[in-house]
C-alpha positions in Angstrom: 123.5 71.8 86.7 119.9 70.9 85.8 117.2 73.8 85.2 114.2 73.0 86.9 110.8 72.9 85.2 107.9 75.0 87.3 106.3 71.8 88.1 109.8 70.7 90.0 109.5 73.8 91.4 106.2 73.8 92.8 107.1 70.5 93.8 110.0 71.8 96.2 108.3 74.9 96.8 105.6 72.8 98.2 108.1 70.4 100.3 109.4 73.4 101.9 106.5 74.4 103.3 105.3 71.8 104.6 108.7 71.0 106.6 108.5 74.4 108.0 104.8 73.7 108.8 105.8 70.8 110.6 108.9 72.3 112.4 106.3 74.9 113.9 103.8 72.5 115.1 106.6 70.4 116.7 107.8 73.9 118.8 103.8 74.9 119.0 103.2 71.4 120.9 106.1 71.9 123.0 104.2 74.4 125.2 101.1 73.3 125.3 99.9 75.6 128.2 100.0 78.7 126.1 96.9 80.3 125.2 95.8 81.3 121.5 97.2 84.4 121.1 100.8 83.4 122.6 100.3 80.2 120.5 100.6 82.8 117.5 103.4 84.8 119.0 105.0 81.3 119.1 104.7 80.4 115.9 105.7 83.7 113.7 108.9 83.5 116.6 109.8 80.4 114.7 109.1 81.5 111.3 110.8 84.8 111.7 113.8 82.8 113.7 113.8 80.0 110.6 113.9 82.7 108.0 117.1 84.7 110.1 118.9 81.7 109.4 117.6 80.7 106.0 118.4 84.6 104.2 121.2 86.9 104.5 121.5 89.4 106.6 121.6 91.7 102.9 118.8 90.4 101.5 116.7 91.2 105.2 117.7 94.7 104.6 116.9 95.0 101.0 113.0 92.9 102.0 112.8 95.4 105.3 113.5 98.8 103.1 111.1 97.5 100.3 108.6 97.1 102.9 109.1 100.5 104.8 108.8 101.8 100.8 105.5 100.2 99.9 104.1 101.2 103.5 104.6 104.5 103.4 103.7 104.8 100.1 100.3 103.8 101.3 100.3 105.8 103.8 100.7 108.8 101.8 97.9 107.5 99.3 95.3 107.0 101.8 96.7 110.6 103.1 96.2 112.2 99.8 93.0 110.2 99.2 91.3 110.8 102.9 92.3 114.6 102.2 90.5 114.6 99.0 87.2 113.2 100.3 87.7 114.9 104.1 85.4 118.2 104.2 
């Protein structure tokens, strides 16, 4: 087993992005009637359907509750804060 170096990384990072870059403009092109908006919906349809298959079901949970965290946490900061400066 090798340990990569951060430029390797970056390297791969970099690869991976641009194959899944690719893979979305090939299913964007596919439909080419769709207008800009549905174009979008199409594209974050395969991103969202590439990463299902790509993470664990585990590690979705574990990204979805750290999101649902840091949201609400906002939430309640721009509460607190929008109370503070309300009348």
């Amino acid at each position: 087993m090798r340990i990569l170096s951060s430029n390797d990384l970056l390297h791969r990072e970099a690869a991976w992005l641009r194959r899944v870059a690719s893979w979305t403009r090939q299913y964007d092109q596919a439909f080419p009637d769709l207008d800009d908006g549905e174009r979008a919906q199409a594209r974050m349809a395969v991103l969202y359907a590439w990463m299902r298959t790509r993470y664990s079901v585990g590690l979705q949970f574990v990204a979805n509750y750290i999101a649902v965290v840091v949201t609400a946490a906002g939430m309640a900061a721009a509460a607190v804060g929008a109370g503070a400066v309300g009348p």
